[in-house]
PABA-21915 format. One record per residue (C-alpha): residue number from 1; x, y, z. Coordinates in nm, 3 decimals, always signed. Layout:
<atoms>
ATOM    nr         x         y         z
ATOM   NUM         X         Y         Z
...
</atoms>
This chain:
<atoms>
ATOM    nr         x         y         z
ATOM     1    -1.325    -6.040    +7.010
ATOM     2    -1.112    -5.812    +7.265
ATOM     3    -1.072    -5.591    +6.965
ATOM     4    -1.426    -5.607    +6.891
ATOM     5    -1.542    -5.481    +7.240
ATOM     6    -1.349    -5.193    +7.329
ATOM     7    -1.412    -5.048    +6.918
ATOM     8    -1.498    -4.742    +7.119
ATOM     9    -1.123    -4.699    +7.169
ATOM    10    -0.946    -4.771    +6.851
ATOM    11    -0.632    -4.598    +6.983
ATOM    12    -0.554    -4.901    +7.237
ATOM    13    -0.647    -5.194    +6.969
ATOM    14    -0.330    -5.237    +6.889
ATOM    15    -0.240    -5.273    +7.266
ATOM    16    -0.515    -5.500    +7.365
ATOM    17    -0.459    -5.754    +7.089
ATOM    18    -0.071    -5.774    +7.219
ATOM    19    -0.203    -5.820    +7.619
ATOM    20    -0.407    -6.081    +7.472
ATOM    21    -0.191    -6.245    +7.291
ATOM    22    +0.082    -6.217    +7.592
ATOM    23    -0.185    -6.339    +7.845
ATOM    24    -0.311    -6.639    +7.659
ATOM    25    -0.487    -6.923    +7.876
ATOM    26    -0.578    -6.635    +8.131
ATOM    27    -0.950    -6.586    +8.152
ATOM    28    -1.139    -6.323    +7.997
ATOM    29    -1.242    -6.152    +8.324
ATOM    30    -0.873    -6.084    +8.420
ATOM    31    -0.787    -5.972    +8.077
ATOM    32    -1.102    -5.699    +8.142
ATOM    33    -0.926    -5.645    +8.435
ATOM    34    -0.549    -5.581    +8.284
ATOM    35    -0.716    -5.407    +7.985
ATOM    36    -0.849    -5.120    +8.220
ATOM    37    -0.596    -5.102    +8.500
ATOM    38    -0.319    -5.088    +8.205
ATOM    39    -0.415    -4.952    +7.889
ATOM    40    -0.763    -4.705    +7.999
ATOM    41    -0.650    -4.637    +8.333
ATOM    42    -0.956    -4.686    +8.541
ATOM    43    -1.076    -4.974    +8.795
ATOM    44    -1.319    -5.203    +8.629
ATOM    45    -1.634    -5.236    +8.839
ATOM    46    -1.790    -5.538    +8.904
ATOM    47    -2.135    -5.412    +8.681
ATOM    48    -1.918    -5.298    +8.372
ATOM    49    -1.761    -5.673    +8.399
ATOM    50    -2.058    -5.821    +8.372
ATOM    51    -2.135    -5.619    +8.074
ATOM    52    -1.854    -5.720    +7.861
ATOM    53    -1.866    -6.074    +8.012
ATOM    54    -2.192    -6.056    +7.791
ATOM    55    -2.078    -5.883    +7.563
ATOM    56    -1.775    -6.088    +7.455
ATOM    57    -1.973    -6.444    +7.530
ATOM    58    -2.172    -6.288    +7.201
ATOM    59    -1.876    -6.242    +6.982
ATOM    60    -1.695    -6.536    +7.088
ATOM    61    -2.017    -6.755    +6.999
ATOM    62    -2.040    -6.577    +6.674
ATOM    63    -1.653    -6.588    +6.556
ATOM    64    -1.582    -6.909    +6.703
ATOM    65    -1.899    -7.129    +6.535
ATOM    66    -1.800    -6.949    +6.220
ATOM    67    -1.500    -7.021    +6.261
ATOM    68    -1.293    -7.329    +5.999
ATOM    69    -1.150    -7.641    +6.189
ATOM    70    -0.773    -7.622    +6.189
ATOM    71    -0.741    -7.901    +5.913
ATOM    72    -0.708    -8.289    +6.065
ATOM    73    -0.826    -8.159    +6.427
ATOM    74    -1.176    -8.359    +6.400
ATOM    75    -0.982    -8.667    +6.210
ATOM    76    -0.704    -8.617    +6.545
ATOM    77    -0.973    -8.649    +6.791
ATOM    78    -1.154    -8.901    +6.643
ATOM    79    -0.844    -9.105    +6.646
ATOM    80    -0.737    -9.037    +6.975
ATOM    81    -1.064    -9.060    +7.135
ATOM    82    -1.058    -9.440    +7.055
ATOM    83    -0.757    -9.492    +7.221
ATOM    84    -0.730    -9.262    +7.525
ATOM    85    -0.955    -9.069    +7.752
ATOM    86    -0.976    -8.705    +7.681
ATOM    87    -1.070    -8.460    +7.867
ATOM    88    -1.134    -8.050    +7.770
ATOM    89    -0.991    -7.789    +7.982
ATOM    90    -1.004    -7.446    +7.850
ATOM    91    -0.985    -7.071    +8.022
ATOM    92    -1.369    -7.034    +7.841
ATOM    93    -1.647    -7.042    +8.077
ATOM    94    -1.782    -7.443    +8.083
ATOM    95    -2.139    -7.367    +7.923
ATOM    96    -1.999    -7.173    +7.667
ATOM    97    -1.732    -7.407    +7.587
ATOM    98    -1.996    -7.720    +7.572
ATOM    99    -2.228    -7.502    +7.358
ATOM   100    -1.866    -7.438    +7.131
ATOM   101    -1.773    -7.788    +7.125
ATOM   102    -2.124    -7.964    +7.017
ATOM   103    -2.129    -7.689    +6.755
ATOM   104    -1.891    -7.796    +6.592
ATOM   105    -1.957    -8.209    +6.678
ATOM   106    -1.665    -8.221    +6.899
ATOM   107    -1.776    -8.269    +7.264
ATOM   108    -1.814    -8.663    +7.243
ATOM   109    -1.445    -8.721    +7.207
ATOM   110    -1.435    -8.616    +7.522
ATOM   111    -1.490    -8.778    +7.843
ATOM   112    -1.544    -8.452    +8.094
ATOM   113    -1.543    -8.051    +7.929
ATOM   114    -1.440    -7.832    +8.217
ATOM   115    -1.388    -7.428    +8.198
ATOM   116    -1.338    -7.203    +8.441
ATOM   117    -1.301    -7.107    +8.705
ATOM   118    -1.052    -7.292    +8.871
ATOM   119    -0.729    -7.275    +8.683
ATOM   120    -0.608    -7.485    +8.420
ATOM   121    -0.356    -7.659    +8.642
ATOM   122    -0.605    -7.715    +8.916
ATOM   123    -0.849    -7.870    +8.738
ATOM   124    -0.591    -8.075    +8.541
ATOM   125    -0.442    -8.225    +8.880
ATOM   126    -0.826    -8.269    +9.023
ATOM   127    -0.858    -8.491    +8.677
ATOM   128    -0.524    -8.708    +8.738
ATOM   129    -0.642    -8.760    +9.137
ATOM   130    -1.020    -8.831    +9.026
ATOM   131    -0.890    -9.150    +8.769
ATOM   132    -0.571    -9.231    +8.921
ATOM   133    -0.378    -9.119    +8.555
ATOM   134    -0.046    -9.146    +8.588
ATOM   135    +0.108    -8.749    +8.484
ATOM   136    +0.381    -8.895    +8.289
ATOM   137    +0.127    -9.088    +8.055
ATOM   138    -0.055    -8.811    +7.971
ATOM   139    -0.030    -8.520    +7.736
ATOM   140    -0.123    -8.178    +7.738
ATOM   141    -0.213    -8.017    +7.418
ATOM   142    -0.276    -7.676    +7.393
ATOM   143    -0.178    -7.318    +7.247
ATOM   144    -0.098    -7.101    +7.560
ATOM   145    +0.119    -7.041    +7.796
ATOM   146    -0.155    -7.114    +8.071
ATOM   147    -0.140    -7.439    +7.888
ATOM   148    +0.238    -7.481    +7.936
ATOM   149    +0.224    -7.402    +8.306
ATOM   150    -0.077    -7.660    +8.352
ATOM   151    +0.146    -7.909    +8.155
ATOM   152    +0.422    -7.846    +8.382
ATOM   153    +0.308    -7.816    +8.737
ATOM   154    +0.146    -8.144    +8.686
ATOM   155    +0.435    -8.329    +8.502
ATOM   156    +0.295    -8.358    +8.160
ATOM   157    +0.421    -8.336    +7.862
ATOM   158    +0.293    -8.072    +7.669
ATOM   159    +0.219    -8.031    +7.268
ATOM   160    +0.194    -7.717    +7.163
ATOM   161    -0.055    -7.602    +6.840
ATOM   162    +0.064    -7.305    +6.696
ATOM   163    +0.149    -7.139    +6.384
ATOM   164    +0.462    -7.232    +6.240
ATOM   165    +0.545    -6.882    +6.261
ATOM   166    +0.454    -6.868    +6.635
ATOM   167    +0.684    -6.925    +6.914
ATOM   168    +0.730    -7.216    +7.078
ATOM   169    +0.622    -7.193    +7.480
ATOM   170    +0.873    -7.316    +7.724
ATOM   171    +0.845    -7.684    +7.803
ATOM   172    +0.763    -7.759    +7.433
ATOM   173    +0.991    -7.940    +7.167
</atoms>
Protein backbone atom coordinates (compact mmCIF):
# COMPACT_ATOMS: atom_id res chain seq x y z
CA UNK A 1 0.00 0.00 0.00
CA UNK A 2 3.08 2.49 0.74
CA UNK A 3 4.23 1.38 -2.64
CA UNK A 4 0.95 1.93 -4.08
CA UNK A 5 0.68 5.64 -2.98
CA UNK A 6 3.75 7.31 -3.81
CA UNK A 7 3.58 5.27 -7.71
CA UNK A 8 4.30 8.82 -8.74
CA UNK A 9 7.87 8.18 -7.60
CA UNK A 10 8.94 4.80 -8.67
CA UNK A 11 12.59 5.72 -8.06
CA UNK A 12 12.09 5.62 -4.06
CA UNK A 13 9.80 2.25 -4.08
CA UNK A 14 12.39 0.34 -3.37
CA UNK A 15 13.27 2.65 -0.37
CA UNK A 16 9.86 3.02 1.03
CA UNK A 17 9.06 -0.68 1.13
CA UNK A 18 12.52 -1.13 3.28
CA UNK A 19 11.38 2.05 5.84
CA UNK A 20 8.31 0.14 6.07
CA UNK A 21 9.39 -2.88 6.65
CA UNK A 22 12.14 -1.39 9.25
CA UNK A 23 9.37 0.70 10.97
CA UNK A 24 6.80 -1.98 11.43
CA UNK A 25 4.10 -1.38 14.31
CA UNK A 26 4.72 2.48 13.73
CA UNK A 27 1.62 4.17 12.42
CA UNK A 28 1.01 5.14 9.02
CA UNK A 29 1.05 8.92 9.70
CA UNK A 30 4.71 8.78 10.96
CA UNK A 31 5.77 6.56 8.18
CA UNK A 32 4.21 9.67 5.78
CA UNK A 33 6.20 11.59 7.87
CA UNK A 34 9.76 9.55 7.55
CA UNK A 35 8.85 8.87 3.88
CA UNK A 36 9.09 12.72 3.06
CA UNK A 37 11.60 14.07 5.54
CA UNK A 38 13.96 11.00 4.33
CA UNK A 39 13.51 9.75 1.02
CA UNK A 40 11.56 13.15 -1.00
CA UNK A 41 13.09 15.66 1.08
CA UNK A 42 10.26 17.96 1.87
CA UNK A 43 8.06 18.62 5.18
CA UNK A 44 4.77 16.88 4.94
CA UNK A 45 1.94 19.32 5.61
CA UNK A 46 -0.76 18.61 7.66
CA UNK A 47 -3.42 18.82 4.29
CA UNK A 48 -1.16 16.43 2.11
CA UNK A 49 -1.41 13.96 5.35
CA UNK A 50 -4.74 13.91 5.30
CA UNK A 51 -4.71 13.09 1.71
CA UNK A 52 -2.78 9.98 1.84
CA UNK A 53 -4.37 9.12 5.24
CA UNK A 54 -7.34 8.67 2.69
CA UNK A 55 -5.69 7.57 0.32
CA UNK A 56 -3.96 4.57 1.93
CA UNK A 57 -7.27 3.76 4.29
CA UNK A 58 -8.56 2.86 0.45
CA UNK A 59 -5.84 0.48 -0.43
CA UNK A 60 -5.46 -1.01 2.83
CA UNK A 61 -9.37 -1.84 2.80
CA UNK A 62 -8.98 -3.18 -0.64
CA UNK A 63 -5.64 -5.43 -0.20
CA UNK A 64 -6.35 -6.40 3.20
CA UNK A 65 -10.27 -7.85 2.66
CA UNK A 66 -8.78 -9.52 -0.37
CA UNK A 67 -6.38 -10.62 1.29
CA UNK A 68 -6.07 -15.05 2.30
CA UNK A 69 -6.06 -15.89 6.14
CA UNK A 70 -2.60 -17.05 7.12
CA UNK A 71 -3.73 -20.81 7.32
CA UNK A 72 -5.07 -22.01 11.10
CA UNK A 73 -5.33 -18.16 12.24
CA UNK A 74 -9.35 -18.33 12.39
CA UNK A 75 -9.11 -22.16 13.84
CA UNK A 76 -6.19 -20.30 16.54
CA UNK A 77 -8.59 -17.75 17.59
CA UNK A 78 -11.42 -19.68 17.81
CA UNK A 79 -9.56 -21.86 20.15
CA UNK A 80 -8.09 -19.38 22.18
CA UNK A 81 -11.02 -17.21 22.41
CA UNK A 82 -12.71 -20.00 24.53
CA UNK A 83 -10.14 -20.07 26.88
CA UNK A 84 -8.69 -16.57 27.38
CA UNK A 85 -9.71 -13.02 26.88
CA UNK A 86 -8.32 -11.39 23.84
CA UNK A 87 -7.96 -8.28 23.09
CA UNK A 88 -6.76 -6.45 19.44
CA UNK A 89 -4.19 -3.85 19.47
CA UNK A 90 -2.87 -2.83 16.19
CA UNK A 91 -0.93 0.53 14.80
CA UNK A 92 -4.30 0.68 12.21
CA UNK A 93 -6.68 3.33 12.99
CA UNK A 94 -9.67 1.54 15.40
CA UNK A 95 -12.61 1.98 12.75
CA UNK A 96 -10.66 0.70 10.14
CA UNK A 97 -9.36 -2.13 12.02
CA UNK A 98 -13.12 -3.15 13.29
CA UNK A 99 -14.36 -2.72 9.69
CA UNK A 100 -10.97 -5.27 8.82
CA UNK A 101 -11.71 -7.63 11.48
CA UNK A 102 -15.69 -8.26 10.93
CA UNK A 103 -14.67 -8.64 7.28
CA UNK A 104 -13.12 -11.26 7.65
CA UNK A 105 -15.50 -12.76 10.87
CA UNK A 106 -12.81 -12.17 13.29
CA UNK A 107 -13.78 -9.33 15.70
CA UNK A 108 -15.89 -11.61 18.16
CA UNK A 109 -12.87 -13.45 19.42
CA UNK A 110 -12.13 -10.53 20.81
CA UNK A 111 -13.14 -8.87 23.88
CA UNK A 112 -12.02 -4.95 23.13
CA UNK A 113 -10.32 -3.89 19.28
CA UNK A 114 -8.25 -0.83 19.98
CA UNK A 115 -6.01 1.17 17.22
CA UNK A 116 -4.41 4.11 17.43
CA UNK A 117 -3.49 6.50 18.61
CA UNK A 118 -1.99 5.85 21.73
CA UNK A 119 0.85 3.45 21.33
CA UNK A 120 0.84 -0.12 21.41
CA UNK A 121 2.46 -0.30 24.82
CA UNK A 122 0.15 2.27 26.28
CA UNK A 123 -2.83 0.87 25.45
CA UNK A 124 -1.55 -2.65 26.32
CA UNK A 125 -0.68 -1.46 30.04
CA UNK A 126 -4.21 0.65 30.14
CA UNK A 127 -5.71 -3.11 29.30
CA UNK A 128 -3.65 -5.02 32.19
CA UNK A 129 -4.69 -1.93 34.83
CA UNK A 130 -8.45 -1.89 33.46
CA UNK A 131 -8.86 -6.08 34.35
CA UNK A 132 -6.28 -6.48 36.86
CA UNK A 133 -4.28 -9.22 34.24
CA UNK A 134 -1.41 -10.25 35.64
CA UNK A 135 1.67 -9.27 32.68
CA UNK A 136 3.33 -12.48 33.21
CA UNK A 137 0.06 -14.49 32.24
CA UNK A 138 -0.39 -12.92 29.22
CA UNK A 139 0.99 -13.10 25.75
CA UNK A 140 1.68 -10.82 23.12
CA UNK A 141 1.39 -11.99 19.63
CA UNK A 142 2.33 -10.02 16.92
CA UNK A 143 4.71 -9.39 13.79
CA UNK A 144 6.58 -6.07 14.60
CA UNK A 145 8.94 -4.70 16.39
CA UNK A 146 6.33 -2.14 17.89
CA UNK A 147 4.91 -5.41 18.97
CA UNK A 148 8.12 -6.56 20.71
CA UNK A 149 8.58 -3.29 22.56
CA UNK A 150 4.77 -3.41 23.74
CA UNK A 151 5.53 -7.06 24.82
CA UNK A 152 8.42 -5.93 26.71
CA UNK A 153 7.75 -2.72 28.50
CA UNK A 154 4.81 -4.42 29.95
CA UNK A 155 6.46 -7.84 30.87
CA UNK A 156 4.88 -10.09 28.40
CA UNK A 157 5.92 -12.62 26.65
CA UNK A 158 5.83 -12.12 23.18
CA UNK A 159 5.11 -14.64 20.03
CA UNK A 160 6.21 -13.55 17.09
CA UNK A 161 4.30 -14.47 13.43
CA UNK A 162 6.59 -14.25 10.78
CA UNK A 163 7.90 -15.93 7.83
CA UNK A 164 10.19 -18.59 8.45
CA UNK A 165 12.51 -16.70 6.43
CA UNK A 166 11.99 -13.51 8.53
CA UNK A 167 13.96 -12.53 11.44
CA UNK A 168 13.18 -13.12 14.68
CA UNK A 169 12.56 -9.61 16.85
CA UNK A 170 14.40 -9.34 20.05
CA UNK A 171 12.56 -10.76 23.03
CA UNK A 172 11.27 -13.68 20.86
CA UNK A 173 12.34 -17.48 21.03
Amino acid sequence: AFVDLFAESPEHSEAILELHRANGGVNRLRKFEMIHEQLLGVVLSEQRAVELADAFSVIVLQKVMGALEIPGASAALASMHARFPMHAVSATPNLELKQILRHHGMLRYFRSVHGVPPSKSVTVRTLIDKHGYNPRQCLFIGDSEQDAIAAMENRMLLVQVREASAPALAGTS
